[in-house]
Chimera marker file (.cmm) of the C-alpha trace (Angstrom):
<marker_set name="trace">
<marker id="1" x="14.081" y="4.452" z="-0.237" r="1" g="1" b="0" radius="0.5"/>
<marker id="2" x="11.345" y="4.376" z="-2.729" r="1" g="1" b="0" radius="0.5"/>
<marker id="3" x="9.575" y="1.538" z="-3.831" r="1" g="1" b="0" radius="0.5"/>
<marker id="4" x="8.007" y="1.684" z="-7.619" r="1" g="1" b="0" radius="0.5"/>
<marker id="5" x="4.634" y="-0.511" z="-7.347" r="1" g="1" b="0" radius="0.5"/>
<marker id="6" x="3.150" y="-2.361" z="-10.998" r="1" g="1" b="0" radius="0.5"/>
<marker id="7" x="-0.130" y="-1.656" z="-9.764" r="1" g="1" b="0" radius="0.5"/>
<marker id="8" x="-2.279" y="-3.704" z="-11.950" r="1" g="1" b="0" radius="0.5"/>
<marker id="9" x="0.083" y="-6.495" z="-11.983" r="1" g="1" b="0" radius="0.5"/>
<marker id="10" x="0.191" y="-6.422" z="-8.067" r="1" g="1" b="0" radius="0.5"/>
<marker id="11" x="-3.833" y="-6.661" z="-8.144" r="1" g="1" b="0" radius="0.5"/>
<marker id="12" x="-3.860" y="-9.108" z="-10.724" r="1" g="1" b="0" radius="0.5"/>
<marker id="13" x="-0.998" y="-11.438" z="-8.693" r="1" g="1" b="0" radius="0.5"/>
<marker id="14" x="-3.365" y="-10.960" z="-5.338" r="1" g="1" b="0" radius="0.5"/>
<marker id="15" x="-5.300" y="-14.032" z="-4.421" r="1" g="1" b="0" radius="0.5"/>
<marker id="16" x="-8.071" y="-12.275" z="-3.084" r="1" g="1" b="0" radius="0.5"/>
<marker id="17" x="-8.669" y="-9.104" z="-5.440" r="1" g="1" b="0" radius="0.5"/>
<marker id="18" x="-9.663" y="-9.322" z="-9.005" r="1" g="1" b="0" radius="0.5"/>
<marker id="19" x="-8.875" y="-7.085" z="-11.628" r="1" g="1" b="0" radius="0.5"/>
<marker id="20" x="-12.352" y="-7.166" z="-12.514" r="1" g="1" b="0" radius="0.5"/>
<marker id="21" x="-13.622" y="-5.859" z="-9.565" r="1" g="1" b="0" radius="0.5"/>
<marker id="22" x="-14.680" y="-2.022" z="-9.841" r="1" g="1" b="0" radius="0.5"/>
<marker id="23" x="-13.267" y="-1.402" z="-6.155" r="1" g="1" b="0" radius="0.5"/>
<marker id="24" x="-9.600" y="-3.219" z="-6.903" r="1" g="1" b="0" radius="0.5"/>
<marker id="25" x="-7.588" y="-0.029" z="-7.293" r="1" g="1" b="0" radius="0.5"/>
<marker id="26" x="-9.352" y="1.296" z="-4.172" r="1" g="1" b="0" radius="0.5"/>
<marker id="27" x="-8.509" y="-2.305" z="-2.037" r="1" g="1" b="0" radius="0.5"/>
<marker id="28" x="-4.996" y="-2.437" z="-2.845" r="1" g="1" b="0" radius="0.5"/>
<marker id="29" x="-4.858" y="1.575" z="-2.349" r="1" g="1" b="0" radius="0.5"/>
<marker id="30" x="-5.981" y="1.150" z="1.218" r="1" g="1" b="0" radius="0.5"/>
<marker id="31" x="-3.260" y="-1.929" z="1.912" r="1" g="1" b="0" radius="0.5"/>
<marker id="32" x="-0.423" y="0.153" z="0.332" r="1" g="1" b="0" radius="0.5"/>
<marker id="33" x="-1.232" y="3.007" z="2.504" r="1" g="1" b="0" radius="0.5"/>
<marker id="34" x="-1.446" y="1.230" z="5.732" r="1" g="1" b="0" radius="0.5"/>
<marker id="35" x="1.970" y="-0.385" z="4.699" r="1" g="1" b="0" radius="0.5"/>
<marker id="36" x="3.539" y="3.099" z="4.174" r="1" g="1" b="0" radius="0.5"/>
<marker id="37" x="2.157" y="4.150" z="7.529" r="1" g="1" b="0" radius="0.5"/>
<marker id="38" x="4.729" y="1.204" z="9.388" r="1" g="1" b="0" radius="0.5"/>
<marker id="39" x="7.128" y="1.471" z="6.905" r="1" g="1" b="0" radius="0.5"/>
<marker id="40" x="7.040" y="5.106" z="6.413" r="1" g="1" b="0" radius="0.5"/>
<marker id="41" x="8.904" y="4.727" z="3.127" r="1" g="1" b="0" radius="0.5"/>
<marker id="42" x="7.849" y="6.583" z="-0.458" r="1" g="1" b="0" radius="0.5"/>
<marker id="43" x="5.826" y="3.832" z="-2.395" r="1" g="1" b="0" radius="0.5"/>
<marker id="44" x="4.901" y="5.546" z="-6.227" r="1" g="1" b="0" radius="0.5"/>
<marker id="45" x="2.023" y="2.886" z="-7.629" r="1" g="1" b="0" radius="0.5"/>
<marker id="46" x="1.399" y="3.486" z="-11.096" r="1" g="1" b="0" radius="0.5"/>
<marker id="47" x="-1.953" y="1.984" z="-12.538" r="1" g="1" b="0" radius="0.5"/>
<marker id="48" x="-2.657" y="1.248" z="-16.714" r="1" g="1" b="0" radius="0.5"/>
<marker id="49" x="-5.175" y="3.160" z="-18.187" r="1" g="1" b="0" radius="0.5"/>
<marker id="50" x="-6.955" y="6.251" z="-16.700" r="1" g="1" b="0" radius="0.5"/>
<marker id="51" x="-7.808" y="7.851" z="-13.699" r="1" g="1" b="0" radius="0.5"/>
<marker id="52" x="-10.857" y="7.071" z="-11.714" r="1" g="1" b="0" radius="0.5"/>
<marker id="53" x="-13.223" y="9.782" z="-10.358" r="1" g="1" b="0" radius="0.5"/>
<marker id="54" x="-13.874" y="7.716" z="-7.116" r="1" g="1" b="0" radius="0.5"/>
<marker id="55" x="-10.142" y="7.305" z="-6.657" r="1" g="1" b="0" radius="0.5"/>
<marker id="56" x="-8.668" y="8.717" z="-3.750" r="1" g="1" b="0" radius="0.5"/>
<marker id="57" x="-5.479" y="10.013" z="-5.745" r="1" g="1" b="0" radius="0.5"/>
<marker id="58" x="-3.745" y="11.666" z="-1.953" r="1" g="1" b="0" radius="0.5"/>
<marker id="59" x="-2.278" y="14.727" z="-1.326" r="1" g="1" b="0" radius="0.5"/>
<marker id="60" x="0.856" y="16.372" z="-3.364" r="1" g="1" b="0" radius="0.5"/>
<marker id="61" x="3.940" y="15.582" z="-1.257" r="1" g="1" b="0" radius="0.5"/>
<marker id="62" x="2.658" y="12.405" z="0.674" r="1" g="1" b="0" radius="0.5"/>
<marker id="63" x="4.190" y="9.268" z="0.805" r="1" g="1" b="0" radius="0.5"/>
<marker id="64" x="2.192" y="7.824" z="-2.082" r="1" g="1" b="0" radius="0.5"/>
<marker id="65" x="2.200" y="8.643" z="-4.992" r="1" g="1" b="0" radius="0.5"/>
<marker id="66" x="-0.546" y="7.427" z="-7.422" r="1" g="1" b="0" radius="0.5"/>
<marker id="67" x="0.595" y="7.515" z="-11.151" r="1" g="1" b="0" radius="0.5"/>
<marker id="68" x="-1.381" y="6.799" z="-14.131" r="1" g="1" b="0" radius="0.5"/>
<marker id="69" x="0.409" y="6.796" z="-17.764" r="1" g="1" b="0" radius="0.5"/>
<marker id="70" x="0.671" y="9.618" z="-20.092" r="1" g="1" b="0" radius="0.5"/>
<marker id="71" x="-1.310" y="9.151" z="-23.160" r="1" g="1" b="0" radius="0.5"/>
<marker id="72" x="-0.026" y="6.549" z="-25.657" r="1" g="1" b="0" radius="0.5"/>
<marker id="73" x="2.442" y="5.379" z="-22.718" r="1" g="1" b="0" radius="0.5"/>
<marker id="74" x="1.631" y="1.862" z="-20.984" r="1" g="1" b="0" radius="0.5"/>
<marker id="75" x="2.059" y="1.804" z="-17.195" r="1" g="1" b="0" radius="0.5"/>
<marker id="76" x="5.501" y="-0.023" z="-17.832" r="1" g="1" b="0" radius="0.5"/>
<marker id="77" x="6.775" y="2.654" z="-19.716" r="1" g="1" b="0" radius="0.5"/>
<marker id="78" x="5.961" y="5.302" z="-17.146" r="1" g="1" b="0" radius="0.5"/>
<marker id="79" x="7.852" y="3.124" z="-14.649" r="1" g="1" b="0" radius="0.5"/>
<marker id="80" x="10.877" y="2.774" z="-16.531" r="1" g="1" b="0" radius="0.5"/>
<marker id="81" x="10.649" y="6.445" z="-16.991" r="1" g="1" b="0" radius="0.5"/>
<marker id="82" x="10.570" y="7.136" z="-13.277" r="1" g="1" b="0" radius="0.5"/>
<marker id="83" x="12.968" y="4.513" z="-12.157" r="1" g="1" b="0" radius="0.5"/>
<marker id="84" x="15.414" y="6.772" z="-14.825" r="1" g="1" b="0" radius="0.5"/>
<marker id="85" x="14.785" y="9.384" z="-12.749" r="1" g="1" b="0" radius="0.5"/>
<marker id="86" x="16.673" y="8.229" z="-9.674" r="1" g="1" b="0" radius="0.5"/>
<marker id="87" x="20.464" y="8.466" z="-9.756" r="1" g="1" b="0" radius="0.5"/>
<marker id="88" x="20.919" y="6.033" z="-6.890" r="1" g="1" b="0" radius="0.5"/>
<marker id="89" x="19.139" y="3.221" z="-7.965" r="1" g="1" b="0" radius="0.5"/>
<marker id="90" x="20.688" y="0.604" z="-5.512" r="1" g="1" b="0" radius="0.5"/>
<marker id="91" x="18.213" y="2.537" z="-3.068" r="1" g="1" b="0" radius="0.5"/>
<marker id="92" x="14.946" y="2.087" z="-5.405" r="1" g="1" b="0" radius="0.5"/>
<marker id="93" x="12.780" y="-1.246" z="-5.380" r="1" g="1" b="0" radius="0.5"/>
<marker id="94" x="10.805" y="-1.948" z="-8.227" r="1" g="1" b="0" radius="0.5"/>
<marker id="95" x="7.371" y="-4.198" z="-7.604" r="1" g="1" b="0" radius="0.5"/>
<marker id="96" x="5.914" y="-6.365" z="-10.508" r="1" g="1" b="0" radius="0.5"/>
<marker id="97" x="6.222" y="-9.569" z="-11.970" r="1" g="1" b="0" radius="0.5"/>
<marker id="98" x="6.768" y="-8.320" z="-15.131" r="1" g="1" b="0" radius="0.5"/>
<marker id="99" x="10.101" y="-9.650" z="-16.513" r="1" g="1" b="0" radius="0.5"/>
<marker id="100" x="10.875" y="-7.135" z="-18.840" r="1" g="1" b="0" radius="0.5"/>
<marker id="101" x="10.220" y="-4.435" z="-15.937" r="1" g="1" b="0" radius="0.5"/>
<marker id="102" x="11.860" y="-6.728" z="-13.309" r="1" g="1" b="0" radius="0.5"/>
<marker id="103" x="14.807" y="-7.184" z="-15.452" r="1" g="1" b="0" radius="0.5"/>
<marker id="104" x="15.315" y="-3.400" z="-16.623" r="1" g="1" b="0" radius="0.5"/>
<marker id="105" x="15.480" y="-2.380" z="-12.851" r="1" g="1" b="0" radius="0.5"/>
<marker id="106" x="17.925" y="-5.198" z="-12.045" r="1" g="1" b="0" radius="0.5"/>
<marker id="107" x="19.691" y="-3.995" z="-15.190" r="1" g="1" b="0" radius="0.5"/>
<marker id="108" x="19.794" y="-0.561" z="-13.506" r="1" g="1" b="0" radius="0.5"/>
<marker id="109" x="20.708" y="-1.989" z="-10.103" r="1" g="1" b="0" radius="0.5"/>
<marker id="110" x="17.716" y="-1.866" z="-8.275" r="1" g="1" b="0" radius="0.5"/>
<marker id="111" x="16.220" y="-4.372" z="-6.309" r="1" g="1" b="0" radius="0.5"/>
<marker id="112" x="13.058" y="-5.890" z="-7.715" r="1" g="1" b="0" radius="0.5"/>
<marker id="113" x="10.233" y="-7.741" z="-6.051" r="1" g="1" b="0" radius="0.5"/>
<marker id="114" x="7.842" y="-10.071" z="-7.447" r="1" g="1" b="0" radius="0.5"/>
<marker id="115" x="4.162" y="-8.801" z="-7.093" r="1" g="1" b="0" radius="0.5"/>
<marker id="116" x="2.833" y="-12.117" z="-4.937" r="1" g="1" b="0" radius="0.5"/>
<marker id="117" x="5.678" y="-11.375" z="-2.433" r="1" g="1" b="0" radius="0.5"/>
<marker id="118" x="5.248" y="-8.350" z="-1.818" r="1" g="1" b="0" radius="0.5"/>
<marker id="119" x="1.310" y="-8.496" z="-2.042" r="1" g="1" b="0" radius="0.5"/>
<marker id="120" x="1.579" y="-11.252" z="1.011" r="1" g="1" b="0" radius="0.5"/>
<marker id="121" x="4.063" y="-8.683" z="3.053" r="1" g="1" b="0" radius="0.5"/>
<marker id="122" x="1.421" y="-6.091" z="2.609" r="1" g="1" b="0" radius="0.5"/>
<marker id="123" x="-1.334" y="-8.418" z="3.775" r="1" g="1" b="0" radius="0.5"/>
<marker id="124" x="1.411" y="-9.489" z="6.798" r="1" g="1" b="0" radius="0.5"/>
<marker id="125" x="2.276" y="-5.608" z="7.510" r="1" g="1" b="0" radius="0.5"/>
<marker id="126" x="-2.090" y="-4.847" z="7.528" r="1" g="1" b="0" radius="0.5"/>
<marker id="127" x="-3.082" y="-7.789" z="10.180" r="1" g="1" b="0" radius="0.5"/>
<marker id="128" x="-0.255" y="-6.576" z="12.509" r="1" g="1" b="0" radius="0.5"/>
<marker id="129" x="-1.199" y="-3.097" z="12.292" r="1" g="1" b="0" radius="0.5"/>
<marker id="130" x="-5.207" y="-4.317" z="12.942" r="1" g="1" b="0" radius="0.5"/>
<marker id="131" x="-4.061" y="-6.152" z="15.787" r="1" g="1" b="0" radius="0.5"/>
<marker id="132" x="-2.246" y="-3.129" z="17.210" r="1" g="1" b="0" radius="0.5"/>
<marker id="133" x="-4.883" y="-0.859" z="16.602" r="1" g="1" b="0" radius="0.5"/>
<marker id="134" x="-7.418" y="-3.153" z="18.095" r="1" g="1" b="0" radius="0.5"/>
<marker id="135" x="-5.556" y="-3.378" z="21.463" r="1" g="1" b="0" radius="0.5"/>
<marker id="136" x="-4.830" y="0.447" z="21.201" r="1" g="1" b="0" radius="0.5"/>
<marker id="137" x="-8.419" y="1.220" z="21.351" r="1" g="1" b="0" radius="0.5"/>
<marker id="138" x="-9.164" y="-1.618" z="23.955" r="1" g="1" b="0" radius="0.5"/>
<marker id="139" x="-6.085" y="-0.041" z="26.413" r="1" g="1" b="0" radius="0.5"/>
<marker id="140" x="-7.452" y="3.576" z="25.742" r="1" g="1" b="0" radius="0.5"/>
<marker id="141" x="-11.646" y="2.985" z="25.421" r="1" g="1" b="0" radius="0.5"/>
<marker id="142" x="-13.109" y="4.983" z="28.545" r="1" g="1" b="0" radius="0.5"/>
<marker id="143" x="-16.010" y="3.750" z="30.547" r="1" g="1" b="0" radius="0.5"/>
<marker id="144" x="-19.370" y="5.343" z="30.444" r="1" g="1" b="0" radius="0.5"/>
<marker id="145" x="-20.848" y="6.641" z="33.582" r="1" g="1" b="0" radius="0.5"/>
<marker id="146" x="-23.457" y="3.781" z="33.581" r="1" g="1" b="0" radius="0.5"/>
<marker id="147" x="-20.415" y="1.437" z="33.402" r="1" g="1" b="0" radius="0.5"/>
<marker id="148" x="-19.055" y="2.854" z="35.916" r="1" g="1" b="0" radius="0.5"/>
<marker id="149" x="-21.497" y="2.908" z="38.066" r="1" g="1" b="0" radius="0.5"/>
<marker id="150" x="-22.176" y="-0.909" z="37.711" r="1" g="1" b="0" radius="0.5"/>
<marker id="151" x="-18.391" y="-1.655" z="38.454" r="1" g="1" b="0" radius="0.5"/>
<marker id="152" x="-18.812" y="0.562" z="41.704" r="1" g="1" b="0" radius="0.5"/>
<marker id="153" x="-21.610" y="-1.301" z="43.013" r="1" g="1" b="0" radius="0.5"/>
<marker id="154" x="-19.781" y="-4.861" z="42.172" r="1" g="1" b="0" radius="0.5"/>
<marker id="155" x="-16.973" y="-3.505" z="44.333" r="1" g="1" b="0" radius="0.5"/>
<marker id="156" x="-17.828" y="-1.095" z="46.498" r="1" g="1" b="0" radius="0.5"/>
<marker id="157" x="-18.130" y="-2.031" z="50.035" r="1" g="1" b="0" radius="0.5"/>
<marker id="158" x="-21.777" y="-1.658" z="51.497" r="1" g="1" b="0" radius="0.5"/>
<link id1="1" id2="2" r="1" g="1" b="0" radius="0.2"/>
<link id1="2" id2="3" r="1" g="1" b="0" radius="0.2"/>
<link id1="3" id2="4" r="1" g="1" b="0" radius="0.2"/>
<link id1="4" id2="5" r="1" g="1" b="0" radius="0.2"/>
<link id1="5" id2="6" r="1" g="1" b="0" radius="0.2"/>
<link id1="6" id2="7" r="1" g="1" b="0" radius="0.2"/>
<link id1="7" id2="8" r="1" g="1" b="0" radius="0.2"/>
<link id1="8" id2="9" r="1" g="1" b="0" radius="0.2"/>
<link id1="9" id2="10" r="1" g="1" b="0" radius="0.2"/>
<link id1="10" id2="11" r="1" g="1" b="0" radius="0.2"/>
<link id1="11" id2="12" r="1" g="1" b="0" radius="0.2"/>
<link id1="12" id2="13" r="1" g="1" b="0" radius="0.2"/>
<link id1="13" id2="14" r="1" g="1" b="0" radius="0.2"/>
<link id1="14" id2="15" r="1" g="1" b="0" radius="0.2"/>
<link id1="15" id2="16" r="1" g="1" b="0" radius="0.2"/>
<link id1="16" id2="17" r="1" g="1" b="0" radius="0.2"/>
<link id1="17" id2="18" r="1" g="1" b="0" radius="0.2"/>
<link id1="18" id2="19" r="1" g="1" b="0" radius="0.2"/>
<link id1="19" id2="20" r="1" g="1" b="0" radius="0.2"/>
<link id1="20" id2="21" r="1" g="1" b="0" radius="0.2"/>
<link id1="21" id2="22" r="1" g="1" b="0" radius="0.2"/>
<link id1="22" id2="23" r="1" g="1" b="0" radius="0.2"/>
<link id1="23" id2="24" r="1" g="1" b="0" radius="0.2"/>
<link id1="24" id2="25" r="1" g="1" b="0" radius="0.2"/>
<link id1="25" id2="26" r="1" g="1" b="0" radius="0.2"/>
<link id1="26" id2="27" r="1" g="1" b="0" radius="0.2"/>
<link id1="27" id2="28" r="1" g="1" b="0" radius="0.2"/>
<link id1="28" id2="29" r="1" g="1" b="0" radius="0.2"/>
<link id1="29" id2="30" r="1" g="1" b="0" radius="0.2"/>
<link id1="30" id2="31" r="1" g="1" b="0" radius="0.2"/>
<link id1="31" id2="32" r="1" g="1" b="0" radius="0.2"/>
<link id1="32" id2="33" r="1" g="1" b="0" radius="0.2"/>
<link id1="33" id2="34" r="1" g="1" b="0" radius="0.2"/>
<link id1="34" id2="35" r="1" g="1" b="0" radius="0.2"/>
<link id1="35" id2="36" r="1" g="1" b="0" radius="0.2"/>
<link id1="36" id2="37" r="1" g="1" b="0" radius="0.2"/>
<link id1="37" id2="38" r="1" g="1" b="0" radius="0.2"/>
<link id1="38" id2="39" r="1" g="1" b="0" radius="0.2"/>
<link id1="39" id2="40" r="1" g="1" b="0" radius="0.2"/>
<link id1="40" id2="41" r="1" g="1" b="0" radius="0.2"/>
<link id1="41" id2="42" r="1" g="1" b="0" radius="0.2"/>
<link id1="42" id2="43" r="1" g="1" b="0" radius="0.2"/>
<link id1="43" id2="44" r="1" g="1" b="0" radius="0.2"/>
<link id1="44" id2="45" r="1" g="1" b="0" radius="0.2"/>
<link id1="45" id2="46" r="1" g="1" b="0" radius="0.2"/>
<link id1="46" id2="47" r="1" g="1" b="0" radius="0.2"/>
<link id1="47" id2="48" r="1" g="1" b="0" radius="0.2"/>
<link id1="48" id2="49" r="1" g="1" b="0" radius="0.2"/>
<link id1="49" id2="50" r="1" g="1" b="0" radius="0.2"/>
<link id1="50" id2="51" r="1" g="1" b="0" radius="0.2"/>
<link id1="51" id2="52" r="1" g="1" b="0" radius="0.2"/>
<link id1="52" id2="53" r="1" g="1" b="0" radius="0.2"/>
<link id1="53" id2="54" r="1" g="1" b="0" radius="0.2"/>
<link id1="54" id2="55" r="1" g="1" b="0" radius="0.2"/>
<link id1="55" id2="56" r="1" g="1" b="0" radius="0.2"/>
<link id1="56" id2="57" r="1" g="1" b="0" radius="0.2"/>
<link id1="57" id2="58" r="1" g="1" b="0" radius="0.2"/>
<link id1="58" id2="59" r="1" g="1" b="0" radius="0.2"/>
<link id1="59" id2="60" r="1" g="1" b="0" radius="0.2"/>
<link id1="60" id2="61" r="1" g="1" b="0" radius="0.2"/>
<link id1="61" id2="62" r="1" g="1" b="0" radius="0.2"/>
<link id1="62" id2="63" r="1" g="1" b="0" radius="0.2"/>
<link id1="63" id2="64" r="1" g="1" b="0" radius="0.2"/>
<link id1="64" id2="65" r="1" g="1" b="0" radius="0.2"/>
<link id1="65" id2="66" r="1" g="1" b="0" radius="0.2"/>
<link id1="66" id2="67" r="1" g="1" b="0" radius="0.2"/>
<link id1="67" id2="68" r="1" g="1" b="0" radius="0.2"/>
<link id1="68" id2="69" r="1" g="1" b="0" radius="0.2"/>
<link id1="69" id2="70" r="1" g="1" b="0" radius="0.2"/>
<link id1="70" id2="71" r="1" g="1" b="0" radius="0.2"/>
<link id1="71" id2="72" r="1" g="1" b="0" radius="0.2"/>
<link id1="72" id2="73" r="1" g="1" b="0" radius="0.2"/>
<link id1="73" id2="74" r="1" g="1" b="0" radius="0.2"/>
<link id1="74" id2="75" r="1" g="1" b="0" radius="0.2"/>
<link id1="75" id2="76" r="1" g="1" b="0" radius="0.2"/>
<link id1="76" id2="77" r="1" g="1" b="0" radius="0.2"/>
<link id1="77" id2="78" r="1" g="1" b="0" radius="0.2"/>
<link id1="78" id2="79" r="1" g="1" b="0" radius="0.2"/>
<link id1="79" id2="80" r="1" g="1" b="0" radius="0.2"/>
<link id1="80" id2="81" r="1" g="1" b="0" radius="0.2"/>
<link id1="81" id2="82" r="1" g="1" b="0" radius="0.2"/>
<link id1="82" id2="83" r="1" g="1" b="0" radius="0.2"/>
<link id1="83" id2="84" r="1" g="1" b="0" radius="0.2"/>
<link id1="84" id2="85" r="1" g="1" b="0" radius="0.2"/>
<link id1="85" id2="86" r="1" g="1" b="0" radius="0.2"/>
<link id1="86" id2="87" r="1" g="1" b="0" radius="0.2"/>
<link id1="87" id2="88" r="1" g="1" b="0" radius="0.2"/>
<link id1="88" id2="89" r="1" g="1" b="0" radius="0.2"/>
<link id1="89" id2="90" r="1" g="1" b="0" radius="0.2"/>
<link id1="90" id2="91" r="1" g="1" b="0" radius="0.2"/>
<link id1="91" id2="92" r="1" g="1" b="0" radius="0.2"/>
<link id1="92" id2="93" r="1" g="1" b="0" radius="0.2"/>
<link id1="93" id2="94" r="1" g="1" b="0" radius="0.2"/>
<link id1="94" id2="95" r="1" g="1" b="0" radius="0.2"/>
<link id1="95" id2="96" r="1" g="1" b="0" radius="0.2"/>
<link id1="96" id2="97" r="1" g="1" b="0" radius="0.2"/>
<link id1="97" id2="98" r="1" g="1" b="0" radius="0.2"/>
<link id1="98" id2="99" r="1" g="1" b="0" radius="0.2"/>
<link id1="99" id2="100" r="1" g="1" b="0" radius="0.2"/>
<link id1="100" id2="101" r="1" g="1" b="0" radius="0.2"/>
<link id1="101" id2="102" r="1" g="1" b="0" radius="0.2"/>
<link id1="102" id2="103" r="1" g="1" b="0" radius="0.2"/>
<link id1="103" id2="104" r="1" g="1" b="0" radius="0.2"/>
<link id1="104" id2="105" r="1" g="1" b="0" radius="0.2"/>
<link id1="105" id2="106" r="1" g="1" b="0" radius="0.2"/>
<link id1="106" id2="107" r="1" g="1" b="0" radius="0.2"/>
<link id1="107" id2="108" r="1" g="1" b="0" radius="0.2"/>
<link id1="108" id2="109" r="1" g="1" b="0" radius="0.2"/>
<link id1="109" id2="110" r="1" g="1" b="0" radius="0.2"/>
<link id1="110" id2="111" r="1" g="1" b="0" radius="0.2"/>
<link id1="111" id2="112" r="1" g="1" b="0" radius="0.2"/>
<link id1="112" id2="113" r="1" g="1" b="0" radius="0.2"/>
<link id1="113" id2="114" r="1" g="1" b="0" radius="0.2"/>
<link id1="114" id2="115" r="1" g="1" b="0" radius="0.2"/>
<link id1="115" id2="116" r="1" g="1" b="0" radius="0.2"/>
<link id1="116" id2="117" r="1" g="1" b="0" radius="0.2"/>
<link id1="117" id2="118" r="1" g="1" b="0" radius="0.2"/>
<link id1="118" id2="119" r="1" g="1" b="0" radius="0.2"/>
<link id1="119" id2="120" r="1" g="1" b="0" radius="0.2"/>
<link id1="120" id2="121" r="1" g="1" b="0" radius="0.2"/>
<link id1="121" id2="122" r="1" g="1" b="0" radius="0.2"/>
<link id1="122" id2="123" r="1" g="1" b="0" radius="0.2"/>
<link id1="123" id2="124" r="1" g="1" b="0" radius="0.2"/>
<link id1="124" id2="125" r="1" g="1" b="0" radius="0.2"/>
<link id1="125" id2="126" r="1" g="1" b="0" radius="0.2"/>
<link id1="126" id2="127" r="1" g="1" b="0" radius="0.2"/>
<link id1="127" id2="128" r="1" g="1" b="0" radius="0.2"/>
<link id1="128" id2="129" r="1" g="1" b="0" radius="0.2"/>
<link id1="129" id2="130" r="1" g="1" b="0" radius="0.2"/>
<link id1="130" id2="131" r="1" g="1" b="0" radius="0.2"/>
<link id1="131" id2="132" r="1" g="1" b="0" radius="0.2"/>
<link id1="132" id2="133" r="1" g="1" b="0" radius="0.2"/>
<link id1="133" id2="134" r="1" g="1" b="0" radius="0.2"/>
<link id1="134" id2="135" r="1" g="1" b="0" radius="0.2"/>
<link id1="135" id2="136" r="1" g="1" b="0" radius="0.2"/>
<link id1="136" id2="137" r="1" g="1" b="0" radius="0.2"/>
<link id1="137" id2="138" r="1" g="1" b="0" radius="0.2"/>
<link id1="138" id2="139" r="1" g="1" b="0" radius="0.2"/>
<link id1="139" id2="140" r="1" g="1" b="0" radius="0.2"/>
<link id1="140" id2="141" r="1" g="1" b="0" radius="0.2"/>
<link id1="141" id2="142" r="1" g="1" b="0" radius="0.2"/>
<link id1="142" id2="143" r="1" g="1" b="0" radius="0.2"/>
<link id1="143" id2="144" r="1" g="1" b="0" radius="0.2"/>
<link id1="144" id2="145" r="1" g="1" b="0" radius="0.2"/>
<link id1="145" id2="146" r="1" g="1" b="0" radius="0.2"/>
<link id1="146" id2="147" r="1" g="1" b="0" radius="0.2"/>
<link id1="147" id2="148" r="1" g="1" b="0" radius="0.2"/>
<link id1="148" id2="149" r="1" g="1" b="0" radius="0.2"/>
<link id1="149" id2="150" r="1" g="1" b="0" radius="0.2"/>
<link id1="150" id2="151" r="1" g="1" b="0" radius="0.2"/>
<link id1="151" id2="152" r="1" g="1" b="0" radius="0.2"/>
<link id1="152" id2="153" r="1" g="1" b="0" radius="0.2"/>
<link id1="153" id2="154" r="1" g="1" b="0" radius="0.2"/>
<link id1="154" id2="155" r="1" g="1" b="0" radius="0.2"/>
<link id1="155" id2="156" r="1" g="1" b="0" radius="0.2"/>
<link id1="156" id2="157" r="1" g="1" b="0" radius="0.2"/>
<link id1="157" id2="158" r="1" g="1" b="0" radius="0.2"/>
</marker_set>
């Protein structure tokens, strides 16, 4: 199922990332990806304006999709364009607060989500996956020999 992400509008809904912060595009990058790595779903985030230099755009064929406008197009219009690209779109969610957008994909029959919401499940989806990871490396760290050796004195019998 593939999810259609407002970018700009998802930074600018975020409580803790400005749209006038140079890194924004990169911080809500990072949180989308993580998301896609639990969810394992297609997530297409399209940004206004142009590409950045410093962006980390992904690899062709992965999961997500970064997406800026064609000239003369606004980031809206190259979502509409996309979500008219799908045949099935009761399997598409759109992302944005936008109510033209959010009402064109509801028009279509896809499910749209406002930007805060889905900005908080990202946030939600990130801390889980840091709490995971933490106790993955904790369960699989290995000892150094030093340690080890201090752990066989405390219990080795003299």
């Amino acid at each position: 199922m593939p999810t259609i992400i407002d970018g700009n509008n998802l930074i600018g809904s975020s409580p803790d990332i400005s749209l006038e912060d140079p890194a924004a595009r990169k911080k809500i990058l990072h949180l989308i990806r993580k998301y896609q790595e639990t969810k394992n779903s297609n997530l297409i985030i399209v940004f206004d304006g142009g590409p950045e230099p410093t962006l980390d755009m992904g690899n062709p064929g992965a999961k997500v999709s970064v997406i800026f406008p064609r000239f003369g197009c606004s980031a809206d219009d190259e979502i509409k364009k996309i979500l008219e690209g799908y045949s099935d779109y009761k399997s598409v969610t759109m992302v944005s607060s936008d109510r033209d957008l959010k009402s064109f994909a509801k028009n279509k029959g896809a499910k749209a989500i406002n930007s805060i919401e889905f900005y908080f499940e990202l946030k939600r989806v990130y801390r889980l996956n840091g709490a995971k990871e933490e106790k993955l490396k904790r369960i699989h760290s290995k000892l150094s020999e030093q340690e080890v050796d201090q752990w066989l004195k405390i219990f080795q019998d003299d």
